[in-house]
DRENRO-130293 format. One record per residue (C-alpha): x, y, z; residue in three letters; residue number from 1. Coordinates in steps of 0.1 Angstrom, whole numbers. Last residue first. Example, Ala and Ser with C-alpha at 12.3 -4.5 7.8 and 13.67 -1.06 7.14 Angstrom:
% DRENRO-130293
SITE    px    py    pz  aa   i
SITE   137   -11    71 SER   2
SITE   123   -45    78 ALA   1
END
This chain:
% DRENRO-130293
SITE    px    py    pz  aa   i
SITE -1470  -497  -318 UNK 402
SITE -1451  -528  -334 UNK 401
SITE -1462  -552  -309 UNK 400
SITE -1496  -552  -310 UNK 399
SITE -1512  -580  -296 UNK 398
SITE -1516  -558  -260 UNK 397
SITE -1541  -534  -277 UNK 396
SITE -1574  -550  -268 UNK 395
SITE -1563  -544  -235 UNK 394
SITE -1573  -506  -232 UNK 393
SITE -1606  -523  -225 UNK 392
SITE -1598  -523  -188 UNK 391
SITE -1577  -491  -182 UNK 390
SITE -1608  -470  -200 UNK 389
SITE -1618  -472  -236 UNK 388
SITE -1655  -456  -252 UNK 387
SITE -1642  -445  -281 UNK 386
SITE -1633  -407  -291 UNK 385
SITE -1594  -415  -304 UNK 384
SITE -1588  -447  -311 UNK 383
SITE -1560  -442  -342 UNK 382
SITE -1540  -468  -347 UNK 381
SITE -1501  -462  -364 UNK 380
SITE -1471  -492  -362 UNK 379
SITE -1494  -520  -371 UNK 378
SITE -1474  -549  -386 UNK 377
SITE -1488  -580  -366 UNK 376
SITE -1529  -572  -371 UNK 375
SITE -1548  -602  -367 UNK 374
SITE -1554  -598  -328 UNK 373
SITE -1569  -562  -331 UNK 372
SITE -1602  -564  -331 UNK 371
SITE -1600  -593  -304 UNK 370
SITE -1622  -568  -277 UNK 369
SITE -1643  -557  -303 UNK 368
SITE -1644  -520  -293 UNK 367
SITE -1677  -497  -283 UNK 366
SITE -1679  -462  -304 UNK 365
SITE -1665  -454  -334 UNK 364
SITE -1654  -421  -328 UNK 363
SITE -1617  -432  -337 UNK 362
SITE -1611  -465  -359 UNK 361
SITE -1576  -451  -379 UNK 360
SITE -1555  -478  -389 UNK 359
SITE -1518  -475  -403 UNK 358
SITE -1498  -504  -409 UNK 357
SITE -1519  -533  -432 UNK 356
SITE -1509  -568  -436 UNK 355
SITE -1545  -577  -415 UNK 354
SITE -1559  -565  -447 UNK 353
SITE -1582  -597  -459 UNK 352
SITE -1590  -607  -421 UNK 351
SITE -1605  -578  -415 UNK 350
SITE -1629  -585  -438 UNK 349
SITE -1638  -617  -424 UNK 348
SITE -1635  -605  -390 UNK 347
SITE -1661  -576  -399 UNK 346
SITE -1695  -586  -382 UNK 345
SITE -1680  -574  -347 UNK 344
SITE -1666  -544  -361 UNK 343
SITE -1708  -532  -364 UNK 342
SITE -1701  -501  -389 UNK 341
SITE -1734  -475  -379 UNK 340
SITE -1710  -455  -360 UNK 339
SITE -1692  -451  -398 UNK 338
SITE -1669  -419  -373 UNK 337
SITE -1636  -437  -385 UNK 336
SITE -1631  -462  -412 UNK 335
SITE -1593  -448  -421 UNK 334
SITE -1572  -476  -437 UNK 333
SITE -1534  -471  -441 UNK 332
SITE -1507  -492  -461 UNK 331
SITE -1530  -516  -487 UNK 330
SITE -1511  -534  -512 UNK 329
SITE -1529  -565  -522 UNK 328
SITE -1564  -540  -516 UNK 327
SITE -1580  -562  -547 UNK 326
SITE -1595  -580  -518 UNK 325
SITE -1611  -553  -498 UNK 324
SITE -1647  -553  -515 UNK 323
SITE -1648  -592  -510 UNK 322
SITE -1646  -594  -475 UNK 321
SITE -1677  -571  -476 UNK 320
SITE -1679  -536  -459 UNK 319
SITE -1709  -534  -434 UNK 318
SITE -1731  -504  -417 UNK 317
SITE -1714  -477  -437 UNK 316
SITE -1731  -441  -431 UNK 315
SITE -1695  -420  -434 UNK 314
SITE -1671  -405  -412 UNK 313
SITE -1644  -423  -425 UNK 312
SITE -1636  -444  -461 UNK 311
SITE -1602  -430  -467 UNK 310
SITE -1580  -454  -485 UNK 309
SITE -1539  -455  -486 UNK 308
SITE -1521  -480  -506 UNK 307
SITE -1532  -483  -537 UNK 306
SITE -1515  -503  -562 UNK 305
SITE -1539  -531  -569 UNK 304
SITE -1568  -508  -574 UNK 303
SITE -1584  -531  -604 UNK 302
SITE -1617  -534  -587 UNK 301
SITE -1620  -513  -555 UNK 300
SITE -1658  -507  -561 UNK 299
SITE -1666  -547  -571 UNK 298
SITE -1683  -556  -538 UNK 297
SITE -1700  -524  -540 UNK 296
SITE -1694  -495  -510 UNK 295
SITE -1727  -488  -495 UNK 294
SITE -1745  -464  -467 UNK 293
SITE -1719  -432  -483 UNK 292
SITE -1729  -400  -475 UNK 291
SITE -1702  -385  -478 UNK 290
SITE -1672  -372  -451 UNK 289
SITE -1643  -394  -465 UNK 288
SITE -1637  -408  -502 UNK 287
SITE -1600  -402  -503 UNK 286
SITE -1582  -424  -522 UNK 285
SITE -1542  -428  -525 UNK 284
SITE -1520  -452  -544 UNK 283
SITE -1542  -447  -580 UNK 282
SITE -1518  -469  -605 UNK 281
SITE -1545  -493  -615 UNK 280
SITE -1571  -460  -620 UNK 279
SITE -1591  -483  -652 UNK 278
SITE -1612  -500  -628 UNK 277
SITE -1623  -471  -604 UNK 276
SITE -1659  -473  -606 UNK 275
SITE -1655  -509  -610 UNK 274
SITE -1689  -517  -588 UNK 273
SITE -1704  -481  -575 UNK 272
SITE -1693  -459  -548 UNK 271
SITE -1727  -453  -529 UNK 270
SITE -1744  -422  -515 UNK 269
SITE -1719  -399  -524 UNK 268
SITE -1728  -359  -513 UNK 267
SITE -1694  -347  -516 UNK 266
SITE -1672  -338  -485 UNK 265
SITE -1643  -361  -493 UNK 264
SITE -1638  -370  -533 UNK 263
SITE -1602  -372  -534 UNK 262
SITE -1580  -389  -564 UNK 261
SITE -1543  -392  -561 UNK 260
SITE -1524  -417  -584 UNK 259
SITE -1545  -410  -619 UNK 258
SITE -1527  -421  -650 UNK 257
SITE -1558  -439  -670 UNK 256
SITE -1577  -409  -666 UNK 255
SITE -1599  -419  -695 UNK 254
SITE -1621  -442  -675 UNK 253
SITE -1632  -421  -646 UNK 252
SITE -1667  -411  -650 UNK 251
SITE -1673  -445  -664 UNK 250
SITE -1690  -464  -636 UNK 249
SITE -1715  -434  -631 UNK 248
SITE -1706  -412  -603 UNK 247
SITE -1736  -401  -578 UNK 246
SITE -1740  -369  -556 UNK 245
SITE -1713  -343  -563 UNK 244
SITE -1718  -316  -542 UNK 243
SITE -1683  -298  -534 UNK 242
SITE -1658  -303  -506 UNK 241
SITE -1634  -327  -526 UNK 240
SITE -1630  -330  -559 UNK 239
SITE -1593  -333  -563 UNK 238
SITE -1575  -349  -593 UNK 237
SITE -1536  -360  -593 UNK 236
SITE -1522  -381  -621 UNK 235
SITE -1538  -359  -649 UNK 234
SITE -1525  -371  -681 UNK 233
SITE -1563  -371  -696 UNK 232
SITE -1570  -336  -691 UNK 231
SITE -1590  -335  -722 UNK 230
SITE -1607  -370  -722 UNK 229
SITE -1611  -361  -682 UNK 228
SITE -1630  -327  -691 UNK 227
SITE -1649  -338  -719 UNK 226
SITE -1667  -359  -690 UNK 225
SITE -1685  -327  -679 UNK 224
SITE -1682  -331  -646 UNK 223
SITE -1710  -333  -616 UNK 222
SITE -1725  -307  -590 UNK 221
SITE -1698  -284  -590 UNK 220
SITE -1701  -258  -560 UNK 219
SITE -1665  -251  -552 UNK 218
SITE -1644  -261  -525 UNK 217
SITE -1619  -285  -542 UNK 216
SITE -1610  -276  -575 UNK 215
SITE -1573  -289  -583 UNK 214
SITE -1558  -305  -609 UNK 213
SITE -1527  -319  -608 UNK 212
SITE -1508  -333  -643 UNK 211
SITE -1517  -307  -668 UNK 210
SITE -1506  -317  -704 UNK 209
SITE -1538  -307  -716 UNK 208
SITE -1536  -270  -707 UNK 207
SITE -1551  -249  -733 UNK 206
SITE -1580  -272  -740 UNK 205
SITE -1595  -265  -704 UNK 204
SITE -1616  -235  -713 UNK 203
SITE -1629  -255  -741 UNK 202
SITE -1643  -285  -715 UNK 201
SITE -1665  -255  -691 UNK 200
SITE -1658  -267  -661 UNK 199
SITE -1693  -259  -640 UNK 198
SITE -1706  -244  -609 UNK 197
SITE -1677  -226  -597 UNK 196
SITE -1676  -206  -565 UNK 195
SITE -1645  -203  -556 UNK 194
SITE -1629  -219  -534 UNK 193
SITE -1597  -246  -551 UNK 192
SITE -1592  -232  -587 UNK 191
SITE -1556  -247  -579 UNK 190
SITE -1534  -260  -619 UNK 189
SITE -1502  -278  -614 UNK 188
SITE -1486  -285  -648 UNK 187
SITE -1490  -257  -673 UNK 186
SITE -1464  -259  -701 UNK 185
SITE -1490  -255  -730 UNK 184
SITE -1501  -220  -714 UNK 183
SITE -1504  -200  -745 UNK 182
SITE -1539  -192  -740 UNK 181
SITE -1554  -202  -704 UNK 180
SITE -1580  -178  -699 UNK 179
SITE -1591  -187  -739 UNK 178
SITE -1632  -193  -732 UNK 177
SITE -1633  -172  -700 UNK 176
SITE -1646  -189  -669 UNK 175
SITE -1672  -185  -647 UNK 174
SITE -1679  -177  -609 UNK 173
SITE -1642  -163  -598 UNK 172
SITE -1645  -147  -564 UNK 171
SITE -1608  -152  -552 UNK 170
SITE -1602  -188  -527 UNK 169
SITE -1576  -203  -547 UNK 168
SITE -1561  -192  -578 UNK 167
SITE -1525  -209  -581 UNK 166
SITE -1507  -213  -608 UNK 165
SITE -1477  -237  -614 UNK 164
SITE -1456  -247  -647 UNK 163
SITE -1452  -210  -665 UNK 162
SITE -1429  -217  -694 UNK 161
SITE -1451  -197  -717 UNK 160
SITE -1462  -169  -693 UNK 159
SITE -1474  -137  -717 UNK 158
SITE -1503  -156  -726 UNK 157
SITE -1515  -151  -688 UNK 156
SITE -1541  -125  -692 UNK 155
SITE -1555  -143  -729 UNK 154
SITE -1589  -144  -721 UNK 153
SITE -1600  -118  -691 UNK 152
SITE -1601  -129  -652 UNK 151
SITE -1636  -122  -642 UNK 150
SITE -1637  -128  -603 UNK 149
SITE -1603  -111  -590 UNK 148
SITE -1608  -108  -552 UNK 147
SITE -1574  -121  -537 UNK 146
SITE -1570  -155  -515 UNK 145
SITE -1546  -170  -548 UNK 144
SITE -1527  -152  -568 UNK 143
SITE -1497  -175  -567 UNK 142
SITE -1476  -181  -603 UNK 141
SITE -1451  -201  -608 UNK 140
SITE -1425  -210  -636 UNK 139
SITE -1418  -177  -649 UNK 138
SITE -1392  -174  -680 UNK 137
SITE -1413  -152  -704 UNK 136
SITE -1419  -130  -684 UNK 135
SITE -1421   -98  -703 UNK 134
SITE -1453   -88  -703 UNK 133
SITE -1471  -101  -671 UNK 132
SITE -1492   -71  -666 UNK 131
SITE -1500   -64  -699 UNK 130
SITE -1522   -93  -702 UNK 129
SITE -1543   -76  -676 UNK 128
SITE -1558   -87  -642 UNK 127
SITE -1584   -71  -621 UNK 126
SITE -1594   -70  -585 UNK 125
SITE -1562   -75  -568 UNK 124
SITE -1563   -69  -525 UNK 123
SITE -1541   -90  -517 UNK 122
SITE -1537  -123  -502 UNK 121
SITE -1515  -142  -525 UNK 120
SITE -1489  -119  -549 UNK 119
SITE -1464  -146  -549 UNK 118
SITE -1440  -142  -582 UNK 117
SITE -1416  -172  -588 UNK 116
SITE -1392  -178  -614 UNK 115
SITE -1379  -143  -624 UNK 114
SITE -1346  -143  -640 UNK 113
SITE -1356  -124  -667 UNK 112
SITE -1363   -96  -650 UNK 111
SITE -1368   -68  -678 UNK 110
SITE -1403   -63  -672 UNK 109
SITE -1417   -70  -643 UNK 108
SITE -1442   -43  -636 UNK 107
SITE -1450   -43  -672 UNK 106
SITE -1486   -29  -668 UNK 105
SITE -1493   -22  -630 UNK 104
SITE -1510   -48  -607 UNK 103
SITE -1535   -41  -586 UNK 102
SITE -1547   -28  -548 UNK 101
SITE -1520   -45  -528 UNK 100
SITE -1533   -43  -493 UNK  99
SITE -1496   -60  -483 UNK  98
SITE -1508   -94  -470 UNK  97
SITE -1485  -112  -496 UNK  96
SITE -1458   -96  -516 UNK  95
SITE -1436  -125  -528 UNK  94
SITE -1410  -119  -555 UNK  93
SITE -1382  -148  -557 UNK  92
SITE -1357  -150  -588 UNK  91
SITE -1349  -111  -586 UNK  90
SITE -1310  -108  -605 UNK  89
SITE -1322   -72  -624 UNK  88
SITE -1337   -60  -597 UNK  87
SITE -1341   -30  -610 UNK  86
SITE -1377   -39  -627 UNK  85
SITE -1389   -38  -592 UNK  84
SITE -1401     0  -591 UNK  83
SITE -1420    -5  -627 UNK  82
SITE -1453   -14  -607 UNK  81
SITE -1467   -34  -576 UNK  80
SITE -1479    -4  -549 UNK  79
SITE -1479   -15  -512 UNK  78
SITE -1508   -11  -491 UNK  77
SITE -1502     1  -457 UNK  76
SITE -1497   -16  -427 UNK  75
SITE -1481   -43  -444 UNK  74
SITE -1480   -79  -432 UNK  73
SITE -1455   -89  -457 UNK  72
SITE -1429   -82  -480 UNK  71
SITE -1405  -113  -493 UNK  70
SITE -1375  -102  -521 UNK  69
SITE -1351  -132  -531 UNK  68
SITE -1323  -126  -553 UNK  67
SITE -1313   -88  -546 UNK  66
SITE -1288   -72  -570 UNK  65
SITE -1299   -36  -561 UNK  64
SITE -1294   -40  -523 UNK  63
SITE -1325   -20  -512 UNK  62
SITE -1325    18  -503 UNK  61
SITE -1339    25  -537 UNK  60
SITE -1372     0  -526 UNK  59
SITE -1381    21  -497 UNK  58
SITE -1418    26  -512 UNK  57
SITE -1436    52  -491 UNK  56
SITE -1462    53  -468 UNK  55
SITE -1443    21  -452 UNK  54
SITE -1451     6  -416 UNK  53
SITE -1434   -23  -420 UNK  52
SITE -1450   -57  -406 UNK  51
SITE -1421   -80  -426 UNK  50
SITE -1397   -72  -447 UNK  49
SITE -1378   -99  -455 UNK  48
SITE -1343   -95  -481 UNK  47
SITE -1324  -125  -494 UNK  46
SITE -1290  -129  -517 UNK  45
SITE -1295  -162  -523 UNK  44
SITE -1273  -192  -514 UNK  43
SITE -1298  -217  -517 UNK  42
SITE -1307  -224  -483 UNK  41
SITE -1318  -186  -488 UNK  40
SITE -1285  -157  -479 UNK  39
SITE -1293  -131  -454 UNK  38
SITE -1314   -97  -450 UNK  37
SITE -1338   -84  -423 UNK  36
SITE -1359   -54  -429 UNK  35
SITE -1369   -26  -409 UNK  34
SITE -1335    -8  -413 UNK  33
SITE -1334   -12  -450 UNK  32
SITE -1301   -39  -461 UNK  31
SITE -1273   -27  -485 UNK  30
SITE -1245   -52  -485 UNK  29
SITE -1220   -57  -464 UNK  28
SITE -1236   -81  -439 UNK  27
SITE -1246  -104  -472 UNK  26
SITE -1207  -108  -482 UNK  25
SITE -1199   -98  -517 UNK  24
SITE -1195  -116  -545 UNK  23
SITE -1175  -110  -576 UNK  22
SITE -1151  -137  -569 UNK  21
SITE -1118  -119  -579 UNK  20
SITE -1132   -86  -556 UNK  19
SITE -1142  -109  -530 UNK  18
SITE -1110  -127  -526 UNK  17
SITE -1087   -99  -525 UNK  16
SITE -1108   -82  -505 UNK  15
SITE -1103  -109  -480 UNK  14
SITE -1061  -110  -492 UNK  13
SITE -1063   -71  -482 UNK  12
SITE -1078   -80  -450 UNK  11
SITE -1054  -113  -442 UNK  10
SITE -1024   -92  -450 UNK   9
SITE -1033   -65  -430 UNK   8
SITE -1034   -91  -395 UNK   7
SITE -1005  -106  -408 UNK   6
SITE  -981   -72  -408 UNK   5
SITE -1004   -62  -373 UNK   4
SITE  -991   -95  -362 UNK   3
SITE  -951   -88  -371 UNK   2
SITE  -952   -57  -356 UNK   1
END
């Protein structure tokens, strides 16, 4: 008696509790079969749906104050429109590899606790202003790996606080003067693969606060320097994978705040003296995968600060003592694949980083068998596709930290 007396006691005091909280437990709330529902790290109310075999929307079978929505992998192509405007709590909306065709007008409206919307790998075409109406509180936006290519002026003027936006890899060949209007707050901007010949500078004047910009992939031949006196508070710049051939001395002076810059996969010949003078705070530089047969004495001028450097599977056949001294604070070096770089003519050089803790020298070929004797503090090295057996595995032994 007296345990089924506790036993009620504990389930009305339970109820008790959820009623008074206003919560109510994820397994008791309304979850589709095909779906799987919990709470985020975050304590949000979460719903996946993942490789359903909809025709037709189940969104009225959902729990209606849903926090996080993620559908993916559909068999059939999911419509975005008015059904998600009952969400009223939504924070989270992705809907990636779901066929979806477009975007209806307003299809958000009324969700005012929307931060994030992933539509990425669709199948969107075409964008509209009316499409975001109402968002006024959206931080991110992810449409990349769709097919938009001619994205009208003013489409995202409805996102004022929008910090993120992701384009990568859609069929966009030119830009709109205004594409960016209203977007002030912009911070992380990806125009990564797509096949861009040029940055036109007035495109760009919407977003001048932007602090990463990224265009890796594209086809741009050179920058117009309007760009960095625009984008001047950048501190993270990609270029990589494009076909950039030569940079002047100047190209980077007004990016005074730069502390990532890659280059890899252009067509560089030569990094020229005090190319990156004015980049004092630049920790990490990526100039892999050129075509590079010289780095000046003077290149690395000023680059106090950086700690990581890039330089592999290049055309090098010597790197100065000289070139590496301004390096005080070098971490990692990556030389690999420069087959042409004879490591026997590099003590003196070596000799200016031996502080360093990462080194990468893979498909380099034949070993100096003391190239490693000056190094005390390497705890990463990289030998992969050299020609070591039991023998020449040696050259290792001074290194202790390994």
């Amino acid at each position: 008696m007296n345990f089924n007396i506790s036993t009620r006691c504990a389930a009305l005091l339970f109820v008790l509790t959820v009623l008074l909280s206003g919560t109510i437990p994820a397994y008791a709330r309304k979850c589709p079969d095909d779906c799987h529902c919990d709470l985020d790290p975050k304590g949000r109310y979460r719903t996946v749906c993942n490789k359903v075999e909809w025709v037709n929307s189940k969104l009225p079978s959902f729990e209606p104050d849903i926090e996080v929505l993620i559908i993916s992998n559909t068999r059939h192509p999911i419509n975005v429109g008015p059904q998600f405007q009952n969400f009223k709590k939504l924070e989270i909306l992705r809907i990636v590899d779901a066929n979806v065709p477009s975007v209806g007008d307003k299809s958000f409206w009324g969700l005012i606790r929307l931060k994030t919307i992933d539509l990425s790998r669709n199948n969107i075409t075409q964008l509209a202003m009316e499409n975001f109406r109402g968002q006024d509180n959206l931080i991110e936006l992810d449409l990349s790996r769709n097919r938009l290519d001619n994205i009208a002026s003013g489409t995202f003027a409805h996102l004022k606080e929008l910090k993120t936006l992701h384009l990568i890899d859609n069929s966009i060949t030119e830009f709109n003067q205004r594409l960016f209007l209203h977007l002030a707050k912009l911070k992380h901007l990806d125009l990564s693969y797509n096949s861009i010949d040029d940055l036109p500078p007035e495109v760009f004047k919407d977003v001048q606060d932007l602090k990463i910009l990224r265009v890796r992939g594209c086809r741009l031949s050179n920058i117009n320097p309007q760009i960095y006196n625009i984008l001047s508070h950048l501190t993270e710049l990609d270029l990589g994978q494009n076909q950039i051939k030569f940079l002047d001395k100047e190209e980077f002076k007004d990016l005074r705040h730069l502390q990532t810059l890659r280059l890899d996969g252009n067509q560089l010949s030569v990094i020229v003296d005090e190319l990156f003078t004015h980049q004092k705070g630049l920790t990490l530089l990526d100039i892999s995968r050129n075509r590079l047969a010289k780095i000046a004495d003077r290149a690395f001028e000023n680059l106090t600060n950086l700690t990581y450097l890039d330089a592999s599977y290049n055309k090098l056949s010597h790197i100065e003592p000289v070139c590496f001294q301004p390096l005080r604070n070098l971490q990692t070096l990556n030389i690999s694949g420069n087959v042409q770089l004879d490591l026997n003519e590099m003590e003196n050089t070596i000799n200016v980083i031996i502080n360093i803790t990462g080194l990468m020298v893979a498909d380099m070929g034949a070993l100096p068998p003391n190239l490693f004797s000056p190094f005390r503090r390497l705890s990463a090295l990289n030998l992969s596709g050299n020609h070591i057996d039991n023998f020449t595995l040696q050259i290792i032994e001074p290194l202790d930290q390994l």
